[in-house]
N, C-alpha and C positions, 0 to 999 in steps of 0.2 A: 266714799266719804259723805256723811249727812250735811244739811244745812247749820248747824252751829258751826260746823268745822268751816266753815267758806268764812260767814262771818268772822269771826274768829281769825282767822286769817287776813280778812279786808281790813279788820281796825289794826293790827299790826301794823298793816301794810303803811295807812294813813297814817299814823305815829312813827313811822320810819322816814315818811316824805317831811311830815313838820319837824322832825329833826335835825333834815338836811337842811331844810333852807334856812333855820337861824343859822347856819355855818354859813357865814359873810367871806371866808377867804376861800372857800371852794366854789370855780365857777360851775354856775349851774347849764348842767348834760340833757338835753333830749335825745333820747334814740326811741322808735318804734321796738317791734319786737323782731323783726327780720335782718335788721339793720343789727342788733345786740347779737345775734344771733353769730352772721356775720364777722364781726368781731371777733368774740371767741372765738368761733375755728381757726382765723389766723394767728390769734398769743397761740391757741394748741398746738398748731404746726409749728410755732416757734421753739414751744418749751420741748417738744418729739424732737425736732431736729439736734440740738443741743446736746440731751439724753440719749438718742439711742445707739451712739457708738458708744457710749459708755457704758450702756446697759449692757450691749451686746459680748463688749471685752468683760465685763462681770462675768456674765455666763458662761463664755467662753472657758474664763479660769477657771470657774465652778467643775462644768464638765471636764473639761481635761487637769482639775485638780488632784478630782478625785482620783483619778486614773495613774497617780503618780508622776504627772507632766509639768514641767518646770514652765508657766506659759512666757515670763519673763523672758528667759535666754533663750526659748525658742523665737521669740520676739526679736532680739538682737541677729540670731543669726537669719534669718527672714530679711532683715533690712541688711546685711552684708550682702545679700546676695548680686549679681549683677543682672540688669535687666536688659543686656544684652542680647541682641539673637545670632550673630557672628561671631565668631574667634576673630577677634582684634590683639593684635598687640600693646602692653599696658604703655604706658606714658613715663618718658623715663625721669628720674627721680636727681635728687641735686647727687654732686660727686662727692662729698663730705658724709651721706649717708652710706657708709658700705653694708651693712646690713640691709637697708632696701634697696639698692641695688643688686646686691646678689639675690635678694628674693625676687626681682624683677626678673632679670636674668633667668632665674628658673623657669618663673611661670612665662614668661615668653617664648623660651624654648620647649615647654612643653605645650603651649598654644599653637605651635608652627608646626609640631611634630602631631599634634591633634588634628587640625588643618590638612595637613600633607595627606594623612592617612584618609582623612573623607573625602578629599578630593580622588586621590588614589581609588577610592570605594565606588566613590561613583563612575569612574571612569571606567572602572573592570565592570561594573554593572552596566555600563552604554555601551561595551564591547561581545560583553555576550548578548543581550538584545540583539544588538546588531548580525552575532554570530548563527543566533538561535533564526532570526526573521529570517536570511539568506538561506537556511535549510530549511526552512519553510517553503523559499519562495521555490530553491531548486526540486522539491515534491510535488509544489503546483506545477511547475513546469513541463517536469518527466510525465505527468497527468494529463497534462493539455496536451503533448506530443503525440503520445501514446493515442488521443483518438483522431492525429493526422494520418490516415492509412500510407498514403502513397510515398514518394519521394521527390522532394525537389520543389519542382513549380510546379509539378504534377499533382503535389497534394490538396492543393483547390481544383477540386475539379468539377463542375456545376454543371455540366451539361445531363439534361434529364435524359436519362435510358428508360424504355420500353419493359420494365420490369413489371410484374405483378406483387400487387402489396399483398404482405404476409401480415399486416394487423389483424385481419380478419381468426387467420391461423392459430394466434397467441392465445392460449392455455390461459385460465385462470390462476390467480396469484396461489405459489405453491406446487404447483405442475411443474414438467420437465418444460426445459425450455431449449430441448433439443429437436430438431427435426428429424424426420425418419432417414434421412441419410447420415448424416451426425452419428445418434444411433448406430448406423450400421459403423462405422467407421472406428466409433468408439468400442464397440463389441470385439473388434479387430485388434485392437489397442491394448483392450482388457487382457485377450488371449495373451500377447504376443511376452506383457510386462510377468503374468501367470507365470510364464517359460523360464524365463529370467531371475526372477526372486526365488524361484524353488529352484534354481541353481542345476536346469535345465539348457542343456543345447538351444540358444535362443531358433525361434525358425526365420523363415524368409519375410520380413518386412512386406516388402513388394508384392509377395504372393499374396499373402492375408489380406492386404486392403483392396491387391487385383479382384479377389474374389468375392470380397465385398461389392466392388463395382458393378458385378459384373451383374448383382442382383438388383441393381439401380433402372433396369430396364431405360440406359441412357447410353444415347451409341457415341456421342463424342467424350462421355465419361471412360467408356471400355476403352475405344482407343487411343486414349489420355493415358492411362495406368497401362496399356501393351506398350505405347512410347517408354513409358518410364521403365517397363522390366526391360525394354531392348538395349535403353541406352548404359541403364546401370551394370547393364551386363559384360563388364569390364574386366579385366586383371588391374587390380592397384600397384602401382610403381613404388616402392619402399622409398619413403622421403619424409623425413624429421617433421615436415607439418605439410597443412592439405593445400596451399599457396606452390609448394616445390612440386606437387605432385601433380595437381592439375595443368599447372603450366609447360610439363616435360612434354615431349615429342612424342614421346610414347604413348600417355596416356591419350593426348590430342588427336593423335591417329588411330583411337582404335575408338573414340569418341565420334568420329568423321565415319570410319568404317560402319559402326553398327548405325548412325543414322540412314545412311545409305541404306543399307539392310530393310531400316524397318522401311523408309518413302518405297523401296523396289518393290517390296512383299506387299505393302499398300498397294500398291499401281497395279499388280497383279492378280489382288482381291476386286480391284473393280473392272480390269477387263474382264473376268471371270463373269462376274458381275450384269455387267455388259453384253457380252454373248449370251449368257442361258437368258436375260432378256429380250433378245433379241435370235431364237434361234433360228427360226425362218430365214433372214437377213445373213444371220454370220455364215449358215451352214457348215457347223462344226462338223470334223470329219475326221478320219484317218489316224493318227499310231497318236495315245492321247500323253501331250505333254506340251510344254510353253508355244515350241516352234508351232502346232495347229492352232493353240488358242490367239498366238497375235495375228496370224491368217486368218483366223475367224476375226477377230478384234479388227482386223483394217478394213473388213467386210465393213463394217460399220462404221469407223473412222473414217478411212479415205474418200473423198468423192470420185466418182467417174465419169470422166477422166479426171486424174490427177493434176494438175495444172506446175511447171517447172518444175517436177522431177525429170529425174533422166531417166532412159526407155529402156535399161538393164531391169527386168523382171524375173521371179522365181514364182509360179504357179500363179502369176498370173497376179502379181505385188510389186512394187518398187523395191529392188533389192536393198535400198540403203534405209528405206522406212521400216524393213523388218528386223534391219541389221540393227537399228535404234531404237526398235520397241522391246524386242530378246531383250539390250542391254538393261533399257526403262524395267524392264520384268526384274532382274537381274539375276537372266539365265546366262551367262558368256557360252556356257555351251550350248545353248539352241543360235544363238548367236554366231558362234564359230562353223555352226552348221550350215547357216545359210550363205557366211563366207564360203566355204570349200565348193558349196556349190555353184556359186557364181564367180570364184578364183579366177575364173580366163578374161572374166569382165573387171575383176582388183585390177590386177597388176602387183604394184610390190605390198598394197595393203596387206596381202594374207600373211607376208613374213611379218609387220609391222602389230598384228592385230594376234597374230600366237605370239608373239613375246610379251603381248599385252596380258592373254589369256593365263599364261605359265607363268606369270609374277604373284610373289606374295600377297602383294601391296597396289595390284593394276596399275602399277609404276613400268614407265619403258625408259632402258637403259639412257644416261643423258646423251649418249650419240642416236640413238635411232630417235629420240625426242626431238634433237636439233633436226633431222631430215623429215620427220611431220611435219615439224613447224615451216620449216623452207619451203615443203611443197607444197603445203597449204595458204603461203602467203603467195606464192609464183602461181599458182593455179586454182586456187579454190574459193579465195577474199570473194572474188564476184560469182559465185555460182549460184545458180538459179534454184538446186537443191538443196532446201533449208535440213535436212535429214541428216544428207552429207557433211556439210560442214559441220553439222552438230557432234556426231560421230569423230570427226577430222580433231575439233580443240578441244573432246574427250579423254583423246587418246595423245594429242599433244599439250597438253591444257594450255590451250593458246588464245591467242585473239579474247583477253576474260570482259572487256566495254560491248561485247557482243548479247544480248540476252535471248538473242535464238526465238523469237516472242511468235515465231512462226509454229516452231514445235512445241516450244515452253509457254503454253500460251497460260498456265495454270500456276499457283504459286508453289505448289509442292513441287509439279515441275522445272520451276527454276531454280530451287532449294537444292535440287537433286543436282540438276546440271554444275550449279556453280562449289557444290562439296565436288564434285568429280573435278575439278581443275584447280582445288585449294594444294599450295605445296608446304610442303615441311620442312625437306633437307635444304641447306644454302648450298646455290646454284650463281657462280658469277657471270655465268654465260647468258642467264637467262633477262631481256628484257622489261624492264618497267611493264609494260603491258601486258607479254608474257606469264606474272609472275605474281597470284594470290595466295595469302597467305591466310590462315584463319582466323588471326586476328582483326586483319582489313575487311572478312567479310560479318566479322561482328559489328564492328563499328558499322557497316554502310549499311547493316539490317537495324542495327540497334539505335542509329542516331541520324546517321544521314538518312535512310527511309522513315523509321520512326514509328507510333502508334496510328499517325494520320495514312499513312501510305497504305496501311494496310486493312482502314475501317477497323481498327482493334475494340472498339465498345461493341459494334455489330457482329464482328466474326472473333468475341475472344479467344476460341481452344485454338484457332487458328494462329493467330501470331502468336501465342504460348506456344504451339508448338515450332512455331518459327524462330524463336530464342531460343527452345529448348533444345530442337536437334542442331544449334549451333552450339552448345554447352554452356551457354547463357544463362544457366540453371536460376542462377539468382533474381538476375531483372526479369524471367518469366515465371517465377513464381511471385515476386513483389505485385506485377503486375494484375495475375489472376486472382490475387488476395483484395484488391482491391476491388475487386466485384463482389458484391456484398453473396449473392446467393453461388458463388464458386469459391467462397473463402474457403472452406472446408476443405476444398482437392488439394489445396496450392497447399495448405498447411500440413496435410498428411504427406505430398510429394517432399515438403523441408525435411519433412519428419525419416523418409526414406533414407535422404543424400545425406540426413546429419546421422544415422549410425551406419552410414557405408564410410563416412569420414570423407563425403565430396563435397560437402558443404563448406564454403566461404564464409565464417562469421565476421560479423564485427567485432574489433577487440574493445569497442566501450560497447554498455548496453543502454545508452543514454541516445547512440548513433540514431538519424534515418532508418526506415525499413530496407534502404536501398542506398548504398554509398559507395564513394572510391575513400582508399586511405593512402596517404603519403609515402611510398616507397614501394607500393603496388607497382604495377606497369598498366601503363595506360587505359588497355583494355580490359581490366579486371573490377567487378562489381563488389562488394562483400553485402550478405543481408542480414538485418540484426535479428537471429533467429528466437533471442531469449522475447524481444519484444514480440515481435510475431507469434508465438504462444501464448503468450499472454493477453495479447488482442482478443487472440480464439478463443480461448477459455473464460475469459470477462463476461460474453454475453448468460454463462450456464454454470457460472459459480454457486451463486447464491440459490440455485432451485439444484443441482447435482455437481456437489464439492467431490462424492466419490468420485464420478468422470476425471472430474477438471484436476487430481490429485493425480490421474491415473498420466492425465498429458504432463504434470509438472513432473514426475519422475523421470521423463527423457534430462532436465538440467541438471541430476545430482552430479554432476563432474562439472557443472559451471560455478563461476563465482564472480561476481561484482565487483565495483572501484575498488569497494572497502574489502575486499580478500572474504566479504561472507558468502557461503554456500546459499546458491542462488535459489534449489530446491528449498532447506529451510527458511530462506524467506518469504517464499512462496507459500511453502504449506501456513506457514504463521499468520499470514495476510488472511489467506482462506478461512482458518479454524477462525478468525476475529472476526472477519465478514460475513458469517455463514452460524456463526455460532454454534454450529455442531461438533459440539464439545467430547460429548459420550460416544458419537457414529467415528468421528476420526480418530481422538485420539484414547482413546476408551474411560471407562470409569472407577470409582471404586466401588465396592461391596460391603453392606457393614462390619465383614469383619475385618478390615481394611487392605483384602486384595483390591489388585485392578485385572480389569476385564481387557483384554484387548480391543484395543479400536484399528479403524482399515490402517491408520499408520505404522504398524507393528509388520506387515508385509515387505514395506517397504525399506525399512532401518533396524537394524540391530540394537542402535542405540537410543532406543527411544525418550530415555528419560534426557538426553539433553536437548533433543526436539523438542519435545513437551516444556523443558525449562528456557529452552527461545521463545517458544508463542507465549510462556507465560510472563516473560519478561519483557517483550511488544504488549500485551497487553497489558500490565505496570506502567508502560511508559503513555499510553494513551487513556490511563485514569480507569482501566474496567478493573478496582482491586478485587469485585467481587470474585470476578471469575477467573483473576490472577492467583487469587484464594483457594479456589477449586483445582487448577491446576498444579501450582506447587504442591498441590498434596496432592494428586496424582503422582509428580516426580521425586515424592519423597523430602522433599524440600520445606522442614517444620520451623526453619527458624524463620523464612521467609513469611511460611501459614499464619505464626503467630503477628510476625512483623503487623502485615497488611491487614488482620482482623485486629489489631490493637487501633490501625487507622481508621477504620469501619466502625468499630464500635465507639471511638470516643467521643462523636457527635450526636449521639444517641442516649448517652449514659444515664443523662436526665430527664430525658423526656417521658410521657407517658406510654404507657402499653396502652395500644389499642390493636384490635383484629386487625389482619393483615397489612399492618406498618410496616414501616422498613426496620426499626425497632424490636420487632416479634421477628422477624423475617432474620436478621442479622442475630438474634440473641438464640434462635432456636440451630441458627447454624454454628454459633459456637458454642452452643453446650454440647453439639453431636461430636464436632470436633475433639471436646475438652474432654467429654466421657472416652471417646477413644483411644485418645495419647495416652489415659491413667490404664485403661484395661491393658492395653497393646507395652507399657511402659516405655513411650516415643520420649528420647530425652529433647530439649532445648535450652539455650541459652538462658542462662537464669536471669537475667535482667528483663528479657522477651519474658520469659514463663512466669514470673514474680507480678508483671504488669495487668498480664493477659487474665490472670487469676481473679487477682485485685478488681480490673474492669466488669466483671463477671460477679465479683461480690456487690460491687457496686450498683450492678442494675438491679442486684436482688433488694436493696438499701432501700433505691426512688421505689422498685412497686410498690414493696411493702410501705413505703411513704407516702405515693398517690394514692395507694388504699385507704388509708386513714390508719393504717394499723403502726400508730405510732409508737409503742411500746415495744413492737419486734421491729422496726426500723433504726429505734434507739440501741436495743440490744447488738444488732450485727453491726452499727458504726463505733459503739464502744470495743467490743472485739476485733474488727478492724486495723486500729489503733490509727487513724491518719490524722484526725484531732486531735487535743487535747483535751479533757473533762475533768481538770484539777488544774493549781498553778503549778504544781510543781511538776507535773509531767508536758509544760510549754516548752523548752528549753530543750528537751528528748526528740517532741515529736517536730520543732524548728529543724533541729538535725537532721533528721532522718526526710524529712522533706527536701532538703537536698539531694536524696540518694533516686526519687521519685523524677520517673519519665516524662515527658511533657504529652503524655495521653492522661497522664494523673493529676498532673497540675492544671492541667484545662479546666477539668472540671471540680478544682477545688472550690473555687467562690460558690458551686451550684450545693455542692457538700457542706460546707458552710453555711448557708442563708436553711436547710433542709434542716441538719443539725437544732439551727436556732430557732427556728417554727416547733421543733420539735419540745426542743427545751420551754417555748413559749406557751405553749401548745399544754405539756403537764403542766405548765407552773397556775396557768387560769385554770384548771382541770383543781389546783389541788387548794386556789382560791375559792371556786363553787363549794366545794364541799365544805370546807372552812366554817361556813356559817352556820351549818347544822351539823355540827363535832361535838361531841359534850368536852367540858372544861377540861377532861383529864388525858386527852390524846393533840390537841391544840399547842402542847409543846412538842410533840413529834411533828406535828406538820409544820410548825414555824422552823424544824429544825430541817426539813425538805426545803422546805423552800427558801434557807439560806443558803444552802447543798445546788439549788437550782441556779441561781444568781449567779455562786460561786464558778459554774459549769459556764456561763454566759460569760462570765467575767473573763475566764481563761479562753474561749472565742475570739471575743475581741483583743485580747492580748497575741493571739496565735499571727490571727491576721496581721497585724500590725509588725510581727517580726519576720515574719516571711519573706526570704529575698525572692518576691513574686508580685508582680502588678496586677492586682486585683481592679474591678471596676469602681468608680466612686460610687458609684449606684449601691455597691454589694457592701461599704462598709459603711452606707445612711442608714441601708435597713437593718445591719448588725447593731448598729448603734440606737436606734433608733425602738427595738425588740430590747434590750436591756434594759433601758431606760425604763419605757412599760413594765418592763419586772421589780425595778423598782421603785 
């Protein structure tokens, strides 16, 4: 503005002010300009206030005029509403009104029956919580147990053992995580299961892992596994379960017998032993058989002189010492030999000691037992010959508070002594002190001696074999399992006695490794053998499922609380843990064989194995590879089910390399190309869905592309919009018919749609302006065609019984608008 205009302005200014002040009735105003300033803003904030609910209800009606929306009675029913957050009951109404009172009435009743039921909702929802947590907690617990090895109070057990650490040892991640014993054992396992699935004469258990042992270059290992061929080396007693069987007389004694057998044939291997180390000393000699070698053996045992034997000798030995090393050998006939020769020095023993000889059972008849026992307590209690007597309550099983500790100075030797005077048959003649039974010398080895008595950390094969050749099979295997680097013996020994059917199980598999159960007898252990393989197996799953599949096939004849077969849920757990999906249970092929996997050896019926792991795997959210295996099992309605889950979180998103997106879309077109080649039928509601989801992602790329003119074309063909008003009212219907993998992603379908619609309409704007005059009603006539398309959008939306976000219907609304 130049200077005339200011002036110009000033003299107004001046002629404005001498016209106020002749006005005598208006008092006259000073303000600066900050101060006016001031002012105004607040009349403005007055006159805004005032205005803008009113302004806003204008627009309001404008926008939702046009739209065909009554703003008025949506106004009314607005204010009817109740702003309530509880189900209250109304307030009751006078008694002359029966029309509101019975409408009262109603809605009361149906406020309480509203009420009832949410209460009820919630309640069944805080009991399965509740239901759901508890089997939760019961699987942390079976987990925590499971790495208690021992039993009892025994399962803390902290005292440090002399072990050497195998960290060192430990393979790289992916390596076996088997030791070379392991290994062999498992190689043994392999063979034996080989046998058995090809519907072969299984072989000898015992031998196969015997002879594994034997390659261990470990000598308390070999004669670990000779105990176990001796002991198992039984006749089975026929009896309805293995509780009746082992507890018979029968079995017990022939349990007692072969222990015997093997301590004697032991005792035997190390006088042998003894003498060729000693041959100088023994001067072995003359007609070769036991009676020269324990003559040679005393050479070296006895001192000389012998101090309280008695002075009856046979070449030049204490006859009773040779008479008790034969037996210790257990030759009776070298035995009976040195009797007959020193008979003039017995007396009545030789008649006493052949009836002993000529018994089945080295049992003497109960009268010539009763005349052992008498002369052994009238003349023998105090004899100075620890030999003798030991021979004497042999032969009478008598005097048993005796431990003989003179000759039995060793534990096998007292092992052996006190099986020779365990009895069987019931005898009322016979004395409390007289009279062991084998279950009294279980308990007194087993509880009243104990693992202390016997340094069991420092000598384990030891008291393992001391349970064991009492048939204590179970607490001496519990026991050895609990040494971390002889777990392997004790599990293969289970592995033995549970397909000879001598095994004691637990009847839960929740139990102890080591327990008594309720109507047992006293003396009877049971060991939980499902847990005990699964201990073993834990540490070599995850690096050799093949092995650890090969030990679960011993449980295919177990089964759990819940009545399921204990193998498939074993192998399930595995294939989930291990995720050797194609190695176990096999694959398919493109043209939609499947290959065998190692599980096909094992089961005939593999597809409902395959449909258990895949249904464990469903239930702990892996749908991908629930995915994989139902179509392994043939199982298409489920394929589709879980890919309709997979794919609907993705539908909208962008393709990028290697997404989960790309990843999930390229696995089901393979899927999808399949089913149409192979003609796989499914469920048409699955199949109608699964299709649609699949069109739909071809929709967004083509959308992320930019390539909006083939985006538009596949969602008009489509049909899940509408793109006219009259076909709103069709596709509301038919929206109904739509899965909730399809309704998810409607608002994304929507808002894509309308970008789309938005997208030509400014496309058909630009060009607009340089159109010559005579195509400019074609394009006004598109782009009331486009509105038209937007219009029925917002229409669609708004009719759908579907909760859209408010977010999805600012920006539909918000894109028309713009349009027009």
């Amino acid at each position: 503005m130049d200077t005339e205009g200011f002036e110009e302005l000033l003299q107004q200014a001046q002629q404005l002010a001498a016209e106020t002040e002749g006005i005598s009735e208006l008092p006259h105003v000073e303000r600066n300009l900050q101060e006016i300033q001031q002012l105004g803003e607040r009349l403005r904030s007055r006159t805004l206030t005032r205005t803008s609910q009113e302004t806003a209800d204008v627009k309001a009606s404008i926008l939702l005029g046009s739209r065909g929306l009554d703003i008025s009675h949506i106004s009314q029913r607005l204010e009817s509403l109740s702003a309530a957050t509880t189900f209250e009951p109304l307030e009751p109404v006078k008694d002359t009104d029966i029309q509101g009172f019975l409408k009262n009435e109603r809605d009361n009743a149906l406020l309480s029956a509203i009420e009832e039921s949410r209460k009820r909702t919630f309640a069944m929802a805080e009991e399965y919580h509740r239901e759901s947590m508890l089997v939760e907690w019961e699987q942390v617990k079976e987990k925590i147990l499971h790495t208690l090895l021992a039993s009892g109070e025994d399962a803390l057990d902290f005292t440090q053992e002399s072990e050497p650490s195998y960290v060192s040892e430990a393979g790289p991640p992916g390596r076996s995580s088997l030791d070379s014993i392991e290994v062999a054992y498992a190689r043994q396992i392999y063979v034996y299961n080989e046998k058995i699935v090809n519907g072969h004469l299984p072989p000898s258990l015992v031998d196969l892992l015997a002879t594994a042992a034997e390659q261990m270059d470990d000598k308390n290992v070999t004669e670990l596994w000779e105990m176990v061929k001796r002991m198992t080396d039984v006749q089975l007693v026929p009896a309805t379960d293995t509780l009746k069987s082992r507890t018979s007389m029968e079995l017990q004694l022939a349990f007692t017998r072969q222990a015997l057998s093997f301590l004697e044939q032991s005792y035997k291997n190390f006088a042998m032993v003894t003498v060729f180390g000693n041959l100088q000393q023994a001067q072995l000699g003359g007609v070769p058989g036991t009676y020269q070698l324990v003559r040679s053996f005393l050479n070296i045992k006895l001192p000389t002189p012998a101090h309280g034997l008695q002075e009856d000798e046979i070449d030049g030995h204490p006859v009773w010492a040779l008479i008790y090393y034969c037996m210790r050998c257990g030759d009776l006939i070298a035995a009976m030999q040195v009797v007959n020769q020193a008979q003039h020095h017995l007396g009545e023993f030789k008649n006493w000691f052949q009836e002993y000889f000529q018994s089945d059972y080295r049992r003497l008849s109960p009268s010539t037992e009763n005349k052992v026992r008498l002369h052994y307590r009238r003349a023998l209690r105090g004899n100075t010959d620890a030999y003798k007597r030991a021979v004497y309550c042999i032969l009478g099983r008598c005097d048993i508070a005796d431990n003989h500790s003179e000759v039995a100075d060793k534990t096998e030797d007292y092992l052996w002594l006190k099986l020779n005077q365990v009895c069987f048959e019931e005898d009322s003649s016979s004395s409390p002190q007289d009279r062991l039974t084998l279950p009294q010398l279980q308990k007194q080895l087993l509880e009243d001696y104990g693992e202390a008595h016997f340094a069991a950390t420092q000598h384990p094969f030891l008291y393992f074999q001391v349970l064991f050749l009492t048939a204590q099979f179970e607490a001496a295997i519990a026991f050895l399992f609990r040494m971390e680097r002889l777990r392997c013996h004790a599990l293969h020994v289970a592995l033995v006695l549970y397909e000879m059917k001598l095994l004691l199980k637990s009847s839960g598999h929740t139990a102890q490794l080591l327990s008594q159960e309720a109507g047992d007898p006293p003396f009877i252990r049971r060991l939980n053998f499902i847990r005990l393989l699964m201990l073993y197996t834990r540490k070599f799953e995850p690096t050799d499922p093949r092995e650890a599949l090969q030990y679960f096939y011993f449980l295919r004849k177990e089964e759990d609380s819940q009545g399921e077969n204990v193998f498939l849920r074993c192998v399930s757990e595995l294939v989930i843990e291990s995720r050797e999906f194609d190695m176990l249970l096999g694959r398919l092929e493109r043209d939609g064989s499947r290959k065998p996997g190692v599980i096909d050896k094992f089961a005939g019926d593999t597809k409902s194995i395959i449909s258990n792991v895949a249904s464990v795997a469903e239930s702990k959210g892996l749908f991908e590879e629930a995915v994989k295996l139902y179509d392994l099992a043939k199982n298409s309605d489920k394929v589709l089910e879980l890919m309709n889950r997979l794919l609907c979180p993705v539908v909208s998103q962008v393709n990028a390399p290697q997404s989960n997106k790309e990843r999930l879309r390229n696995m089901a077109l393979s899927i999808a190309e399949r089913y149409r080649s192979q003609g796989i039928s499914v469920e048409k509601s699955i199949d109608s869905t699964f299709y649609l989801l699949l069109d739909l992602i071809t929709f967004f790329d083509e959308y992320h592309a930019g390539n909006v003119d083939r985006a538009f074309d596949i969602i008009n063909r489509l049909k899940i919009v509408p793109l006219t008003q009259e076909n709103v009212k069709e596709r509301v219907a038919a929206f109904k018919s739509f899965s909730e993998e399809i309704r998810h992603n409607l608002s994304e379908v929507l808002l894509a749609t309308m970008n789309i619609l938005f997208a030509q309409y400014k496309r058909l704007k630009s060009t607009n302006t340089s159109t010559p005059a005579r195509q400019q009603h074609a394009l006004e006539d598109r782009g009331t065609q486009l509105r038209a398309q937007a219009r029925a959008l917002i229409t669609f939306a708004g009719m759908i019984p579907y909760r859209t976000s408010g977010d999805t219907n600012a920006r539909l609304v918000q894109m028309e608008v713009l349009m027009n």
